[in-house]
C-alpha positions as CSV (number, residue, x, y, z in Angstrom):
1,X,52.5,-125.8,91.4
2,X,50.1,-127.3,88.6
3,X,51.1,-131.1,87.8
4,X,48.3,-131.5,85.5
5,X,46.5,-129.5,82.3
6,X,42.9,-130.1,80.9
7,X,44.0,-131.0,77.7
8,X,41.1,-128.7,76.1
9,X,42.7,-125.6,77.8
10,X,46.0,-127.1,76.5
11,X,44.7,-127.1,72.8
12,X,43.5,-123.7,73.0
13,X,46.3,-122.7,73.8
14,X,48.2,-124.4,71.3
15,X,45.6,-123.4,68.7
16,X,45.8,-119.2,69.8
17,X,49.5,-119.7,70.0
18,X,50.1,-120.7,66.6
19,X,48.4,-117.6,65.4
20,X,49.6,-115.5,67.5
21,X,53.0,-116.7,66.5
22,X,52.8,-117.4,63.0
23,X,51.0,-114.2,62.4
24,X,54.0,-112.3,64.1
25,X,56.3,-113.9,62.0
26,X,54.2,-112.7,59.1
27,X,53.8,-108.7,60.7
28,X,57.5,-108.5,61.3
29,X,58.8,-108.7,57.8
30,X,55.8,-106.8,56.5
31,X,56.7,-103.5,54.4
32,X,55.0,-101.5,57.3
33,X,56.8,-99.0,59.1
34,X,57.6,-100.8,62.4
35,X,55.1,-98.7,64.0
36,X,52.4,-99.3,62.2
37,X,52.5,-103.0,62.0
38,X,49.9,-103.8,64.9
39,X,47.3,-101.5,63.5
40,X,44.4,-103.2,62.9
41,X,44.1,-102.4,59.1
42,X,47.6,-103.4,58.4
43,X,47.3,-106.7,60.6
44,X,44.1,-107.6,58.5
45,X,46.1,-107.1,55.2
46,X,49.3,-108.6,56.3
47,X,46.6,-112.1,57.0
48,X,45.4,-111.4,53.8
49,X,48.4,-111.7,51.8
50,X,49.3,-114.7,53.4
51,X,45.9,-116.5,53.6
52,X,46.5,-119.4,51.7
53,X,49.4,-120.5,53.8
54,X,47.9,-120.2,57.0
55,X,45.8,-123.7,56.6
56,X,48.4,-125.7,55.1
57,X,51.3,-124.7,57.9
58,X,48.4,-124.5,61.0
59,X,48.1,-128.7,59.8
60,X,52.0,-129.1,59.6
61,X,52.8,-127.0,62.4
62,X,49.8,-128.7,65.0
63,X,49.9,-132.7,63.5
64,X,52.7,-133.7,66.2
65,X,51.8,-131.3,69.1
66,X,48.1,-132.9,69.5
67,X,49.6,-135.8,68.4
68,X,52.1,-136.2,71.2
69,X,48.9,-134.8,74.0
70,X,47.3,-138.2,72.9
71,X,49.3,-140.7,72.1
72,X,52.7,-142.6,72.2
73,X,55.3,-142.2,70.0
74,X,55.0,-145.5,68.6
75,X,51.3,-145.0,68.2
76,X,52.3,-141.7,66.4
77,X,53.9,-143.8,64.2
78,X,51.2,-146.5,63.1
79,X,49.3,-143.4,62.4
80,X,50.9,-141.8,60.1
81,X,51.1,-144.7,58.1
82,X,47.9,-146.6,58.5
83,X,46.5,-142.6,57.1
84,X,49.2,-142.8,54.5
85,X,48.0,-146.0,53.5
86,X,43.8,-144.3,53.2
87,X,45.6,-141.3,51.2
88,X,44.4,-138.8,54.3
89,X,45.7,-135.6,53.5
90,X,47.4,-133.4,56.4
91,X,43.8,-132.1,57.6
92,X,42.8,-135.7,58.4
93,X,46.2,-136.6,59.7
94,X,45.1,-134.0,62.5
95,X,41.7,-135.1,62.7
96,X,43.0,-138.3,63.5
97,X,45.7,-136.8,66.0
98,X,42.6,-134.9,67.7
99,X,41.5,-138.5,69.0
100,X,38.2,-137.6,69.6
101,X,35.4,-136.2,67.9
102,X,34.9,-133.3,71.4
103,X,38.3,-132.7,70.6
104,X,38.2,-132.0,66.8
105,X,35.1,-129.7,67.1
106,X,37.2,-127.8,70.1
107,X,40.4,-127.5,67.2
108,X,37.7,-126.0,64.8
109,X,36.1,-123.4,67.3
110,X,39.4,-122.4,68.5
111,X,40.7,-121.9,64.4
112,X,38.3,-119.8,63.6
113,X,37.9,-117.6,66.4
114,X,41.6,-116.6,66.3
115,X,41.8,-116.7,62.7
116,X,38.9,-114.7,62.5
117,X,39.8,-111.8,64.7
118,X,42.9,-111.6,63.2
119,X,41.2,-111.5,59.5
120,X,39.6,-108.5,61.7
121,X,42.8,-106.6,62.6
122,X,43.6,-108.5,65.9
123,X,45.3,-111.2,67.7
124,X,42.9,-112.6,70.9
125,X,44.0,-111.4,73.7
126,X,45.5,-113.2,77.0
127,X,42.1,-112.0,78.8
128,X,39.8,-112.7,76.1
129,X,41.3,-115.7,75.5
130,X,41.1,-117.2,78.9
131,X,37.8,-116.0,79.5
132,X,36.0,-117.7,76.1
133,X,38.0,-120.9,74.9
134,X,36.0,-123.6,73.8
135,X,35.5,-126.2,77.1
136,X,34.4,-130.0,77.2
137,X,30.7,-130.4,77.4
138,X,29.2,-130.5,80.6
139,X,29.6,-133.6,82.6
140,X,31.7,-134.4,80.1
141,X,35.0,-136.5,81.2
142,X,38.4,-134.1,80.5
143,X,41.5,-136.1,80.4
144,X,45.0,-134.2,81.8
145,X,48.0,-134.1,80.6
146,X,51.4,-133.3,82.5
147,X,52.3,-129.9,82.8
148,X,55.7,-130.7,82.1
149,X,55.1,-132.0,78.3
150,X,52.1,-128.9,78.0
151,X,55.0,-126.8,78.4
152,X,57.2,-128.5,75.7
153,X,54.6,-129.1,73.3
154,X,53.5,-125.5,73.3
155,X,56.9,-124.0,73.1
156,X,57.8,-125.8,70.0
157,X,54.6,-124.5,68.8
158,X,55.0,-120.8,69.3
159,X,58.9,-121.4,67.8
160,X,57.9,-123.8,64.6
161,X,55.2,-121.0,64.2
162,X,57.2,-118.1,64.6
163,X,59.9,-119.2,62.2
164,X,57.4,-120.0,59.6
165,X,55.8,-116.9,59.5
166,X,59.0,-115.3,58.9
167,X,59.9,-117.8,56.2
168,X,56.9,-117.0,54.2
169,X,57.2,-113.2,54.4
170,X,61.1,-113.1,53.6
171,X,61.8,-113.4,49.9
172,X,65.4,-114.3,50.2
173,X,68.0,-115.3,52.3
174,X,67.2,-116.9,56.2
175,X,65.4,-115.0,58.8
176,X,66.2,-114.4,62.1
177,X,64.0,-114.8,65.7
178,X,63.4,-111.5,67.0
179,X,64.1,-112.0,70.7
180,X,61.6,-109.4,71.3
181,X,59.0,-111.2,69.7
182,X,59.8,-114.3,70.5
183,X,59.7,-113.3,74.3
184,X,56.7,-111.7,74.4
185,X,55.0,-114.8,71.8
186,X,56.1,-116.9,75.0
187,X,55.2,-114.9,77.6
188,X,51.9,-115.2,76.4
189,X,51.5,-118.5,75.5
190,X,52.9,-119.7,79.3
191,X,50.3,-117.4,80.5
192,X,47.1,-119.1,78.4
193,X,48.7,-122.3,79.4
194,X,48.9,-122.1,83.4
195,X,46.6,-119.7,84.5
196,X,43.1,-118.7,84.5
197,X,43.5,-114.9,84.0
198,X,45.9,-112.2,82.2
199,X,49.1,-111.6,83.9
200,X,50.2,-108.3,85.3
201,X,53.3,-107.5,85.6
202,X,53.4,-104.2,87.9
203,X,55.8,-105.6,90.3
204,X,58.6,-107.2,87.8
205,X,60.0,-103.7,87.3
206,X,60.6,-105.0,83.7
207,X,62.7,-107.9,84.9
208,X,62.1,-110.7,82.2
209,X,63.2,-113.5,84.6
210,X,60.5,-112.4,86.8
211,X,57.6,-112.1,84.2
212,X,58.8,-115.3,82.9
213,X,58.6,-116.8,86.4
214,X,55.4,-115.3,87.3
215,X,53.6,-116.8,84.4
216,X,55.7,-119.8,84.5
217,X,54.8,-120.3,88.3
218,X,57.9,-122.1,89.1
219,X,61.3,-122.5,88.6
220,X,61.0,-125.9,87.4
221,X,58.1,-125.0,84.8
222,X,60.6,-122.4,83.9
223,X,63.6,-124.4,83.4
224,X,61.6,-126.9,81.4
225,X,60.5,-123.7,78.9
226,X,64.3,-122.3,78.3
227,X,65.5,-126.6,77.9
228,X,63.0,-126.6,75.2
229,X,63.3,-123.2,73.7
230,X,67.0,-124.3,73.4
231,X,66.3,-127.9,71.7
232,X,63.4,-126.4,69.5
233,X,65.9,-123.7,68.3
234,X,69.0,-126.2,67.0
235,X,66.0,-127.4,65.1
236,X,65.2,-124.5,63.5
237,X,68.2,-124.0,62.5
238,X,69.0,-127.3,60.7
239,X,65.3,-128.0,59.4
240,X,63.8,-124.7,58.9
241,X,66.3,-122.4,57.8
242,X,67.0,-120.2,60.2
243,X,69.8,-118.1,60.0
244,X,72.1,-119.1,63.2
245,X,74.8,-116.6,63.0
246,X,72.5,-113.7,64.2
247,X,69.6,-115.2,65.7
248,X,67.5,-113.3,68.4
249,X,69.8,-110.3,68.2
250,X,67.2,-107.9,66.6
C-alpha cells in the first residue's frame, strides 16, 4: 500500500483534476445535445465561453489544497494575513502556498498544459497524464506527503471544482452533482494520484466498488475517499449552493 506521495505527482494531479472537473461541470450544463458534449469542437467552445472564470476559480479552488501539502493550519493562517497585509491578490496567495519556487514553476507547466489541450478540444488523459507531468529537477530533493491527506486534498478538489463549473454554466436556481460525472471525475483523479499508469478495468465487470478499489489500491485509501467525498459534499451544500434535495440522482 502507498504511505507516501511525491508531492510534485500530487500537484499534478491536483492541477489536471481541477480541469478536468471544473471543465465537466462547465460541459454538463452546456446547450449541447448530451451527445455531443465531448466533441472536441464543442469542448473548445464550451472553455471559451467560460475563459475568464477559469483563472479566478483555478486560484480559489487550489489556495488551501497546496496550502495544506505544505504547511500547518496555523501557518495557513499567518499567511493569509501577512499577504493580506502586502495587498497580494489570490495568484500570489498561491504562489506563496506553492512554497517553493520548483514548486510554482511545476503549478504553471501543469496549468497550461491542461488548460491548453482543453482550449484544443480535450481533457489530458489518465495515460498522457502519467506519462508527461512536470517532475522535480534531477537530483533534486522531493518531499512526500501522506497518502492519506493526498487523498483528501484531492477529493475536495475534484468536488469544489465540479460544483463550480456547474455554478457558472446554470443561470438560475442550484445545480445538482451528476453521480455519473462525479464518479468517473474521481475515478480518474485516484488513478493520477496512486499509480504510475492508466487503469483497466476488464475484470470489474462494471462493478464501481471494484474500479474504485482497484485504483484506490486499498480499502483503507478507499474508505478515506467516500469519508471525504461525504464531508466535502455537506459543504457544498451550505457554501456553494448546491441543491441537496436531488443531488447525484441524475
Amino acid at each position: 500500500m502507498i504511505m507516501e506521495i511525491s508531492k510534485y505527482k500530487i500537484l499534478a494531479a491536483l492541477v489536471r483534476s481541477f480541469f478536468d472537473a471544473f471543465s465537466s461541470g462547465i460541459i454538463d450544463n452546456s446547450d449541447v445535445a448530451a451527445e455531443e458534449r465531448r466533441q472536441p469542437k464543442n469542448v473548445k467552445q464550451s472553455m471559451l465561453n467560460h475563459y475568464e472564470h477559469v483563472a479566478p476559480v483555478f486560484f480559489d479552488t487550489i489556495f488551501f489544497p497546496l496550502a495544506a501539502m505544505n504547511f500547518q493550519y496555523d501557518d495557513i493562517m499567518r499567511i493569509v494575513r501577512e499577504a493580506q497585509g502586502r495587498g497580494d491578490d489570490m495568484h500570489g496567495l498561491v504562489k506563496t502556498a506553492c512554497a517553493s519556487d520548483a514548486m510554482y514553476e511545476a503549478m504553471v507547466a501543469e496549468y497550461k498544459r491542461n488548460f491548453s489541450a482543453l482550449l484544443g478540444g480535450r481533457c489530458v488523459s489518465v495515460a498522457s497524464h502519467l506519462e508527461g507531468y512536470t517532475r522535480p529537477a534531477e537530483g533534486a530533493d522531493v518531499e512526500m506527503l501522506d497518502a492519506e491527506r493526498a487523498i483528501e486534498l484531492t477529493v475536495r478538489v475534484v468536488m469544489y471544482a465540479y460544483a463550480r463549473g456547474l455554478r457558472h454554466s446554470v443561470a438560475d436556481g442550484k445545480p445538482s452533482l451528476r453521480q455519473a460525472t462525479l464518479f468517473r471525475l474521481l475515478l480518474d483523479a485516484m488513478n493520477v494520484l496512486l499509480s504510475d499508469e492508466a487503469a483497466k478495468y476488464d475484470d470489474c465487470e462494471d462493478d464501481l466498488a471494484a474500479m474504485f478499489l482497484k485504483v484506490c489500491q486499498s480499502q483503507h485509501n478507499f474508505t478515506v475517499m467516500t469519508s471525504e467525498m461525504d464531508r466535502t459534499y455537506d459543504e457544498l451544500v451550505s457554501k456553494e449552493e448546491i441543491d441537496g434535495n436531488d443531488t447525484m440522482t441524475k
